[in-house]
LUMFIGU-651754 format. One record per atom (N, C-alpha, C): residue in three letters; x, y negated, z negated; atom name; residue number from 1. Coordinates in steps of 0.2 Angstrom, whole numbers. Each point is the difference from the previous one (the first is absolute). Layout:
BEGIN
["Ala",[X,Y,Z],"CA",NUM];
...
END
This chain:
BEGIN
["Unk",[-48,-74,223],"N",1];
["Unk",[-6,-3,-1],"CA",1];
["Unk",[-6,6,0],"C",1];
["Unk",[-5,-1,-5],"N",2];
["Unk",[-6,7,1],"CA",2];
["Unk",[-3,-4,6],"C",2];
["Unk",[-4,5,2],"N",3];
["Unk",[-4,-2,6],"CA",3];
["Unk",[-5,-4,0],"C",3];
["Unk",[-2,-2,-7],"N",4];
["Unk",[-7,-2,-2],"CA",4];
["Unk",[3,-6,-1],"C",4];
["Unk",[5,-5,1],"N",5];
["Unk",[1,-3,-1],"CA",5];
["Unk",[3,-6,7],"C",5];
["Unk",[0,6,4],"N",6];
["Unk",[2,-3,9],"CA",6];
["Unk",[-5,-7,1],"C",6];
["Unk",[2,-4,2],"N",7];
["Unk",[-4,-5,2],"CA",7];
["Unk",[-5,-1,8],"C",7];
["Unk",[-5,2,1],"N",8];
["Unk",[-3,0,7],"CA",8];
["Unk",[-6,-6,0],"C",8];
["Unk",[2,-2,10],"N",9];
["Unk",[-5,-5,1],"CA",9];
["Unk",[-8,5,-3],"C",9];
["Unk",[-5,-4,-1],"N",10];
["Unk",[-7,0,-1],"CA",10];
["Unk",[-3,-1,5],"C",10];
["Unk",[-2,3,5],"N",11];
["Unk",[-5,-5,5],"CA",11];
["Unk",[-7,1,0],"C",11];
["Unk",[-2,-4,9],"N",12];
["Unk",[-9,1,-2],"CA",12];
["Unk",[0,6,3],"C",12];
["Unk",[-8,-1,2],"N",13];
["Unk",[-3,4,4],"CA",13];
["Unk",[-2,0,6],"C",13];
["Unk",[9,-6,6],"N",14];
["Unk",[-1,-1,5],"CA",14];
["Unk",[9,3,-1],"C",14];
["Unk",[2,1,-4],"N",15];
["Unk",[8,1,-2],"CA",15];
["Unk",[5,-7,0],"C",15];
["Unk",[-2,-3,-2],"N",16];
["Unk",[2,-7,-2],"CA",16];
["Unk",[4,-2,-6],"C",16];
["Unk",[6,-2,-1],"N",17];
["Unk",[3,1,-10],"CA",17];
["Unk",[-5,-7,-2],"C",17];
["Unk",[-1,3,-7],"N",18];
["Unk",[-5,-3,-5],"CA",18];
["Unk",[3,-3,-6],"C",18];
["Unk",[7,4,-2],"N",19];
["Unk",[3,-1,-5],"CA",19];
["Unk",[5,8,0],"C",19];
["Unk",[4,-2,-5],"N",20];
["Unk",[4,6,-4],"CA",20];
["Unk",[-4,4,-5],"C",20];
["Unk",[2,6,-2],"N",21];
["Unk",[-3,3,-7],"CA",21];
["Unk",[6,5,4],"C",21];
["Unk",[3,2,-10],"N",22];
["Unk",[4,8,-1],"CA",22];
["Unk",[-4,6,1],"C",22];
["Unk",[1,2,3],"N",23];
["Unk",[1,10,3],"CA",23];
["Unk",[-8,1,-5],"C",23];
["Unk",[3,1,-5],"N",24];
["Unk",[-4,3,-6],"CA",24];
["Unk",[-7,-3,-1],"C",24];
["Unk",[0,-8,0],"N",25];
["Unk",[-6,-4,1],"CA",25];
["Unk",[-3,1,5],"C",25];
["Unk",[3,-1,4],"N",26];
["Unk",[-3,1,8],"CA",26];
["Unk",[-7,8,1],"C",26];
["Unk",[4,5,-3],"N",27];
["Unk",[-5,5,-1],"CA",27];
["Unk",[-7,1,-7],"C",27];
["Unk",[4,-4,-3],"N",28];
["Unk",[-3,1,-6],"CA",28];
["Unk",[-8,-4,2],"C",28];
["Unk",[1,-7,3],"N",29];
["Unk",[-2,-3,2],"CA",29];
["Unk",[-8,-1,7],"C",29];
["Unk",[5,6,5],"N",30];
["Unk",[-4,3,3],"CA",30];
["Unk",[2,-8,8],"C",30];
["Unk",[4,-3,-1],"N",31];
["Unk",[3,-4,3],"CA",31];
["Unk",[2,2,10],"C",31];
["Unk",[-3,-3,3],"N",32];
["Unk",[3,3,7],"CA",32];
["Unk",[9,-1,1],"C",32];
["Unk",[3,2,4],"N",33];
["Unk",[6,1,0],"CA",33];
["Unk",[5,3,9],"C",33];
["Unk",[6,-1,1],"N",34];
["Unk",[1,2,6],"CA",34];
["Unk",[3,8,-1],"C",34];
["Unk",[-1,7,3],"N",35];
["Unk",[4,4,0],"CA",35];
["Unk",[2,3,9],"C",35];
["Unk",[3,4,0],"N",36];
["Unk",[5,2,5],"CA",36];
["Unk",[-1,9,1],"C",36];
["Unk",[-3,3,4],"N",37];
["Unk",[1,6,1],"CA",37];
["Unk",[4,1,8],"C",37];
["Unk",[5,4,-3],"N",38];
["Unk",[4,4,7],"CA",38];
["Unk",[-2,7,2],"C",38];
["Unk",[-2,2,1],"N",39];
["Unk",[1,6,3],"CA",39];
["Unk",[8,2,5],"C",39];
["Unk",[4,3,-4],"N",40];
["Unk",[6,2,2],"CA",40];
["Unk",[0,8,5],"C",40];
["Unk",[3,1,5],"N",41];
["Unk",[-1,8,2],"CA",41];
["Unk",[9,0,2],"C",41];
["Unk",[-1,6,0],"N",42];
["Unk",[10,3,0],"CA",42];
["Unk",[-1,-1,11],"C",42];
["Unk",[6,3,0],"N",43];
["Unk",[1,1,9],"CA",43];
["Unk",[-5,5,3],"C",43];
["Unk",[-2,3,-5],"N",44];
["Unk",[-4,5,3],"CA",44];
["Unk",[-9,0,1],"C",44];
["Unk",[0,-8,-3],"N",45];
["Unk",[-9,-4,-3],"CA",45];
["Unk",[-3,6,-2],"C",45];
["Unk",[4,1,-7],"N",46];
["Unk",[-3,2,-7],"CA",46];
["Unk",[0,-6,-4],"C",46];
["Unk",[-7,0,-5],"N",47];
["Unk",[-1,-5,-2],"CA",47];
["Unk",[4,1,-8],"C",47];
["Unk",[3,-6,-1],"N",48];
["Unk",[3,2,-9],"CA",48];
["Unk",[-5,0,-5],"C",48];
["Unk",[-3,3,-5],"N",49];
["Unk",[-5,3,-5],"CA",49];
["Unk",[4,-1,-6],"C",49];
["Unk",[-4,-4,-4],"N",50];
["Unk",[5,0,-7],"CA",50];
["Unk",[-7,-1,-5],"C",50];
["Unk",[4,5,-6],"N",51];
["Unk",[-3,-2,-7],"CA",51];
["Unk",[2,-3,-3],"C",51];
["Unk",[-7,-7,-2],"N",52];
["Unk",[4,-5,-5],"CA",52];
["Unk",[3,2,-7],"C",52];
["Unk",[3,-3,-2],"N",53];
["Unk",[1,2,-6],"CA",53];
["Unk",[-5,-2,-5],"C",53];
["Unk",[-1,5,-8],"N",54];
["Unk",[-4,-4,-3],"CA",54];
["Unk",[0,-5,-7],"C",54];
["Unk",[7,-3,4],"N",55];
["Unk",[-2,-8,-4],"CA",55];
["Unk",[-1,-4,4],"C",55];
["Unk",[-3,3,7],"N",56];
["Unk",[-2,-9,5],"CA",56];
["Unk",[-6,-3,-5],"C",56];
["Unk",[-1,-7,1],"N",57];
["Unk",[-6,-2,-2],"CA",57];
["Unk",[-6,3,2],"C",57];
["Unk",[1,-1,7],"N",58];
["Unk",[-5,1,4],"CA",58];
["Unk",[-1,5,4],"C",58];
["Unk",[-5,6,-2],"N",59];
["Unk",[1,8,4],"CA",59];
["Unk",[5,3,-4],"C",59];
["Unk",[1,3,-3],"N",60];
["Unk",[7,5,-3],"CA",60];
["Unk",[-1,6,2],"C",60];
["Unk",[5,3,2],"N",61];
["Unk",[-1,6,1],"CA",61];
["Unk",[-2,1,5],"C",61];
["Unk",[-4,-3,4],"N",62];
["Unk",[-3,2,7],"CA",62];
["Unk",[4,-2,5],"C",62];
["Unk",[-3,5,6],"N",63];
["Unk",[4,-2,8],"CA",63];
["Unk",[-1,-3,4],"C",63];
["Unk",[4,-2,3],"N",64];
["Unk",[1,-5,5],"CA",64];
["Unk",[2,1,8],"C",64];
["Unk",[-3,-2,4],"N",65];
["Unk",[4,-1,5],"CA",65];
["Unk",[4,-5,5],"C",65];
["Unk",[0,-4,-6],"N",66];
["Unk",[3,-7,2],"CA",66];
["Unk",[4,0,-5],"C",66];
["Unk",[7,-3,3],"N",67];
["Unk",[3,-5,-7],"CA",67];
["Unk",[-2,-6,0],"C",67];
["Unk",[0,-3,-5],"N",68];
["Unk",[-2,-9,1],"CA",68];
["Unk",[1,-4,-8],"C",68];
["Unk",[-4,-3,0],"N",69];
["Unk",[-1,-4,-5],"CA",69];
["Unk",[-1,-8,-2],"C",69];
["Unk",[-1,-3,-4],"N",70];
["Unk",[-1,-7,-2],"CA",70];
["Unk",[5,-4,6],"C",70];
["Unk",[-3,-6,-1],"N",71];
["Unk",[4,-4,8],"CA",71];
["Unk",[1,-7,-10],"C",71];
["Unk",[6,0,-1],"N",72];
["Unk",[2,-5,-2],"CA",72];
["Unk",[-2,-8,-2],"C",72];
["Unk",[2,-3,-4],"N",73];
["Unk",[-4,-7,1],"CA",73];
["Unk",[6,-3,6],"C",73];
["Unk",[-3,-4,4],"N",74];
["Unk",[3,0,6],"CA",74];
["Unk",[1,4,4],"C",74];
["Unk",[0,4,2],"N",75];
["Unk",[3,4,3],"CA",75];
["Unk",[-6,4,7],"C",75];
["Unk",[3,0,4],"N",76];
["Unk",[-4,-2,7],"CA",76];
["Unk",[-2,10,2],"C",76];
["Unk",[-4,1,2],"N",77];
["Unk",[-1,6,1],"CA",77];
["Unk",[4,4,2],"C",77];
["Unk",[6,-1,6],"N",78];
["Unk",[4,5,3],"CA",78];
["Unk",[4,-1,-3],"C",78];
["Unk",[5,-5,-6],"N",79];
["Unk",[5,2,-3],"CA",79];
["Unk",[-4,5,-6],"C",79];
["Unk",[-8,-1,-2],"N",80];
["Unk",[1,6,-3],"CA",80];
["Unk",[0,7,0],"C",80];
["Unk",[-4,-1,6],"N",81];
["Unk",[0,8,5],"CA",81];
["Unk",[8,2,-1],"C",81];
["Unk",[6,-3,3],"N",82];
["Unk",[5,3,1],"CA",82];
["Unk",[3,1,-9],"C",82];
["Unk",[0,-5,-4],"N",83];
["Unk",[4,3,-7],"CA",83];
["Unk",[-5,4,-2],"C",83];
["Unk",[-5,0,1],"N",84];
["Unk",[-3,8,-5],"CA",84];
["Unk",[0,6,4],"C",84];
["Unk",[0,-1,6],"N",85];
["Unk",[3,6,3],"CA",85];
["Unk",[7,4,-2],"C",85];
["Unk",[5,-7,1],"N",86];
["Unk",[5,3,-2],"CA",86];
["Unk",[2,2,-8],"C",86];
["Unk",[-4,-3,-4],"N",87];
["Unk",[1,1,-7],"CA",87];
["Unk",[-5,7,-2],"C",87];
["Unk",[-5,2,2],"N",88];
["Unk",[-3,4,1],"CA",88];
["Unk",[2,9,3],"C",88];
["Unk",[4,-5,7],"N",89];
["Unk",[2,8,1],"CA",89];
["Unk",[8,1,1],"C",89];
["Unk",[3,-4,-7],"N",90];
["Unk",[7,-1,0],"CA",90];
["Unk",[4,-1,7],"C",90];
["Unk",[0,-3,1],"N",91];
["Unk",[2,0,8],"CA",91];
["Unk",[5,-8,2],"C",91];
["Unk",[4,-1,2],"N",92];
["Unk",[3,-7,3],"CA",92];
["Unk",[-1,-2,6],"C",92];
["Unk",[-2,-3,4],"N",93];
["Unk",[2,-2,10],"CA",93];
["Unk",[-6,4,2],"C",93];
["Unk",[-6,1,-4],"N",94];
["Unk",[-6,1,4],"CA",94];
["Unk",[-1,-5,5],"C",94];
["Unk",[-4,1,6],"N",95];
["Unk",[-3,-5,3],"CA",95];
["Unk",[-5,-4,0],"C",95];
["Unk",[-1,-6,3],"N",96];
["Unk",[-8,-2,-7],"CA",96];
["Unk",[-5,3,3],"C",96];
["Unk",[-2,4,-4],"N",97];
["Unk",[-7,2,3],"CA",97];
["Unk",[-6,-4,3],"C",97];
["Unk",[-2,3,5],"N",98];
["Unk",[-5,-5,3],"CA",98];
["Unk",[-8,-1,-2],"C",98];
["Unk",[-2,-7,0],"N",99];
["Unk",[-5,-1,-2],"CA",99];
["Unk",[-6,2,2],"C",99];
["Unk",[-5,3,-2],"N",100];
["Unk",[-6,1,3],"CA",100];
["Unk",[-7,-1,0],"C",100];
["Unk",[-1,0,-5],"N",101];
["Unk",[-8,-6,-3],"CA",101];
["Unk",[2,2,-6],"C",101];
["Unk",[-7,-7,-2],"N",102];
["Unk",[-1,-1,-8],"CA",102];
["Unk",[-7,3,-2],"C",102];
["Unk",[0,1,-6],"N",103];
["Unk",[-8,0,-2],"CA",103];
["Unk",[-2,-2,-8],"C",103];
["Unk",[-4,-3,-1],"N",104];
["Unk",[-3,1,-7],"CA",104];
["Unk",[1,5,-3],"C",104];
["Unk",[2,4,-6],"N",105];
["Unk",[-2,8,0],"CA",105];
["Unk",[-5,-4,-8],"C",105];
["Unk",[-4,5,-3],"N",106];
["Unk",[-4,-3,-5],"CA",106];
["Unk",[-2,6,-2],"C",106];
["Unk",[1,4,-8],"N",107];
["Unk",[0,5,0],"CA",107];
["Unk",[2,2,-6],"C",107];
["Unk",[-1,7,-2],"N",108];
["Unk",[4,2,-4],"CA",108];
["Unk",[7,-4,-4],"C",108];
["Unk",[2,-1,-5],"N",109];
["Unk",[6,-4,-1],"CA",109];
["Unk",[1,-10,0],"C",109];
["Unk",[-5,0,6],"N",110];
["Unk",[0,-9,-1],"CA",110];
["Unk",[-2,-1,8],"C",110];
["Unk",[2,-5,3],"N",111];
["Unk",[-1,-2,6],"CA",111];
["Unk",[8,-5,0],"C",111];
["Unk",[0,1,7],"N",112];
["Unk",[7,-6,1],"CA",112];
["Unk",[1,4,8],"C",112];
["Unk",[0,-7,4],"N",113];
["Unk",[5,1,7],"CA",113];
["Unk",[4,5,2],"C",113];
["Unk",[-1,4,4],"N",114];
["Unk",[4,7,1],"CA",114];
["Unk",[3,0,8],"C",114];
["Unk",[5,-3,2],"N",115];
["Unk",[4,-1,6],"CA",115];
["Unk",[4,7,1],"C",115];
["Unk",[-4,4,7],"N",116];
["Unk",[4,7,1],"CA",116];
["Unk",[4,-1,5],"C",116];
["Unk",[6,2,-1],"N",117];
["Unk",[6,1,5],"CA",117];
["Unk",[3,7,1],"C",117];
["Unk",[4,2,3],"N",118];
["Unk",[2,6,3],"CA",118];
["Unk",[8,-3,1],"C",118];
["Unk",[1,7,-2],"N",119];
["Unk",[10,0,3],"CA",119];
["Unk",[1,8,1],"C",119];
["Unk",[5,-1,4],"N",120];
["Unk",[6,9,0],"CA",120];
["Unk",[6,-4,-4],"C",120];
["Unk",[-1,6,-3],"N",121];
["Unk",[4,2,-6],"CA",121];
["Unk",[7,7,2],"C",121];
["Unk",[5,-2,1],"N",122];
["Unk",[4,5,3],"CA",122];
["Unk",[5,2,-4],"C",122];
["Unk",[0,-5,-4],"N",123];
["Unk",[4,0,-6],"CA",123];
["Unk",[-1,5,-5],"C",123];
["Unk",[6,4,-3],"N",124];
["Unk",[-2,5,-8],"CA",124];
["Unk",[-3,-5,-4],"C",124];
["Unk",[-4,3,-3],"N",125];
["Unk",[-3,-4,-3],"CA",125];
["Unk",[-1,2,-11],"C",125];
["Unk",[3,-4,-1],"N",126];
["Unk",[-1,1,-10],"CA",126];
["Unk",[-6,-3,-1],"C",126];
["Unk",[-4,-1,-3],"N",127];
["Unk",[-4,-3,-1],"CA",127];
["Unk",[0,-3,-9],"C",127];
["Unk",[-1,-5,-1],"N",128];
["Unk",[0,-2,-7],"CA",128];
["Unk",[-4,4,-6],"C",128];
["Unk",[4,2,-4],"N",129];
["Unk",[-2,6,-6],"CA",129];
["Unk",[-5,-7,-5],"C",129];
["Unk",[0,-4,-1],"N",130];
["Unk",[-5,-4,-2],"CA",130];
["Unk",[-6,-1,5],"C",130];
["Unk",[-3,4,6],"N",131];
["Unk",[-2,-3,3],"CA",131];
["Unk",[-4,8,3],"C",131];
["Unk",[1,5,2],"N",132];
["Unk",[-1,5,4],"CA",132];
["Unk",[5,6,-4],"C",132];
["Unk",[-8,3,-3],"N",133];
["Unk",[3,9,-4],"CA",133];
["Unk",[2,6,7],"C",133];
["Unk",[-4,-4,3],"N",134];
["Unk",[1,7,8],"CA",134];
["Unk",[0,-4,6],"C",134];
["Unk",[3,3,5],"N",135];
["Unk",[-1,-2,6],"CA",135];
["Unk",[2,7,6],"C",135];
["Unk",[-3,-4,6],"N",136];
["Unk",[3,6,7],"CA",136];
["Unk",[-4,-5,6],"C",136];
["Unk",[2,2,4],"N",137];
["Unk",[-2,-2,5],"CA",137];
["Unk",[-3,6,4],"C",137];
["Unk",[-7,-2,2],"N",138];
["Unk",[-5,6,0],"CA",138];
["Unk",[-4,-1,7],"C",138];
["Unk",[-1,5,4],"N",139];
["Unk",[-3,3,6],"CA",139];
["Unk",[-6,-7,0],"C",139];
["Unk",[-4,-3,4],"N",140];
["Unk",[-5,-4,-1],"CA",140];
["Unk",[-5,4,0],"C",140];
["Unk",[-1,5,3],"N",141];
["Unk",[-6,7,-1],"CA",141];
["Unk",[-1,2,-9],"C",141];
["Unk",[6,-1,-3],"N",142];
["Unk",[1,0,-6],"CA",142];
["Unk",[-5,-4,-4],"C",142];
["Unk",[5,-5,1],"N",143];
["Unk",[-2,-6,-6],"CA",143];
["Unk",[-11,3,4],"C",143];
["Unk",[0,0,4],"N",144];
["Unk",[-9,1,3],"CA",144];
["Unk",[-2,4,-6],"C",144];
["Unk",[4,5,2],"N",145];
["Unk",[-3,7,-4],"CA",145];
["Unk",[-2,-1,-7],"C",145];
["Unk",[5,-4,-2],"N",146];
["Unk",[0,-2,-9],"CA",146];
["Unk",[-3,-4,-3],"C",146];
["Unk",[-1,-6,7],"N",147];
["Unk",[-7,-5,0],"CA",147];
["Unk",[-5,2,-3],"C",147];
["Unk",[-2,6,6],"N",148];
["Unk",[-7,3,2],"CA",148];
["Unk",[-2,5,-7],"C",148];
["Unk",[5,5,0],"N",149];
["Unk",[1,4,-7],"CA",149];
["Unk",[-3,-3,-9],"C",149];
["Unk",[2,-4,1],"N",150];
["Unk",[0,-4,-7],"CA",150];
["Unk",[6,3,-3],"C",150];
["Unk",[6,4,0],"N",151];
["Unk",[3,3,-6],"CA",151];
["Unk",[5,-6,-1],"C",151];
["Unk",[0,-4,3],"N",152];
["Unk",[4,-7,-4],"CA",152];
["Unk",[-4,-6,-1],"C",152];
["Unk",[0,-3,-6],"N",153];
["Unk",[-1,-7,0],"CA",153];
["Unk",[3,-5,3],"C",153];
["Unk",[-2,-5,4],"N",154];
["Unk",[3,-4,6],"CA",154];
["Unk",[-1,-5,-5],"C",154];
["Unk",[2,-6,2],"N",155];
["Unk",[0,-8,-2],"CA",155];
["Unk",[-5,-1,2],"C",155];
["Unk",[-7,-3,0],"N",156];
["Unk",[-5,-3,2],"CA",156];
["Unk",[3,-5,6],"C",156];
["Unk",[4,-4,-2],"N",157];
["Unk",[2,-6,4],"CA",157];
["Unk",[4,1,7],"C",157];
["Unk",[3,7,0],"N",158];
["Unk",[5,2,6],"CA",158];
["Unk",[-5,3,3],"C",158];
["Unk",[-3,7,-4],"N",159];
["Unk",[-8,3,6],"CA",159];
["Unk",[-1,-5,3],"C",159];
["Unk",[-4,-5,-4],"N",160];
["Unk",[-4,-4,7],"CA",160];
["Unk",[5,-4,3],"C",160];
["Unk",[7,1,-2],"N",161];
["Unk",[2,-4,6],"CA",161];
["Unk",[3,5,6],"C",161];
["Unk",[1,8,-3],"N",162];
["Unk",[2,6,5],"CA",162];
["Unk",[-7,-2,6],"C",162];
["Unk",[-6,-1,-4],"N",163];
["Unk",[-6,1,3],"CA",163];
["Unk",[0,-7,7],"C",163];
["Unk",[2,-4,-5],"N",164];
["Unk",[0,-7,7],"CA",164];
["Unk",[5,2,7],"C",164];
["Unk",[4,2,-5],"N",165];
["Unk",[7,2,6],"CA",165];
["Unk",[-3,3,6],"C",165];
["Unk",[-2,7,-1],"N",166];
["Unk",[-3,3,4],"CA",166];
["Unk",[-4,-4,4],"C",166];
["Unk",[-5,-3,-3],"N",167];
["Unk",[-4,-4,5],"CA",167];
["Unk",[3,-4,5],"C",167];
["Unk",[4,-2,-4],"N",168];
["Unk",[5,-6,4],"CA",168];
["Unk",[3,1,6],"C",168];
["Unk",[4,7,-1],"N",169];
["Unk",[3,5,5],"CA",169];
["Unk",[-5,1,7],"C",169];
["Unk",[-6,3,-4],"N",170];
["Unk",[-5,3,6],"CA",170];
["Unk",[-3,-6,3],"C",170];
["Unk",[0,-7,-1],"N",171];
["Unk",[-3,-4,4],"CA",171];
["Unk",[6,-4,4],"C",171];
["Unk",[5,4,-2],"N",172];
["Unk",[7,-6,5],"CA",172];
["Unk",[-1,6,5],"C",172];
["Unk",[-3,7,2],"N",173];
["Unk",[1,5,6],"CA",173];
["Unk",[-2,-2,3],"C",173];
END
């Protein structure tokens, strides 16, 4: 099935479903919507960096420091934290990653619900060639340095959620 074609709940602007609309409508539309970021790190809490591919709909070719994506029609946040992490970073028997807050993001690309999670990832990891032209798991001084640099284009929607993260981090000290 093309992507644009996925069936995802619609919600408001408290995160409530509204109705359905396909993938494609949904953005064409400018429709709110559920998505899921992980931030996965190996054994060593290096965080995994990947370039999307560029036939995503949304962001092509840009970096990421989450894996994630669309939360299904039906489909509850944490199962979709956990299947798009595994489908993302080719992996089986991940643990579910844990949930950490939500946000509006409103932005670049569209607006929709952004639920960030976290896992360790200890698994080798394949990542899907439909999905990810590069990856590695990267020092977190890194991905800083690269932020800060500009020599990569990031996904508008992961920055501000790296950015939240951080905040989230430094107020749980």
């Amino acid at each position: 099935m093309d992507a644009a074609d996925e069936v995802l709940d619609v919600v408001d602007r408290d995160d409530r479903v509204t109705g359905q609309a396909r993938r494609g409508g949904v953005y064409a539309r400018g429709l709110l919507h559920r998505c899921v970021f992980v931030q996965a790190r190996d054994a060593r809490g290096r965080i995994f960096v990947h370039r999307r591919t560029a036939s995503k709909l949304v962001f092509p070719a840009y970096y990421d420091m989450f894996v994630g994506g669309v939360a299904g029609a039906g489909e509850d946040y944490a199962s979709a934290a956990l299947r798009e992490a595994e489908e993302e970073l080719g992996v089986s028997g991940l643990p579910q990653p844990e949930p950490l807050f939500k946000f509006l993001y409103e932005g670049p690309g569209g607006a929709w619900w952004s639920y960030v999670h976290e896992v360790r990832c200890e698994l080798p990891v394949a990542p899907q060639v439909s999905e990810v032209d590069w990856h590695a798991f990267l020092p977190e001084a890194e991905v800083e340095r690269r932020i800060a640099d500009g020599s990569w284009a990031w996904v508008p929607d992961g920055l501000e959620g790296y950015r939240r993260l951080q905040a989230f981090r430094a107020a749980r000290q």
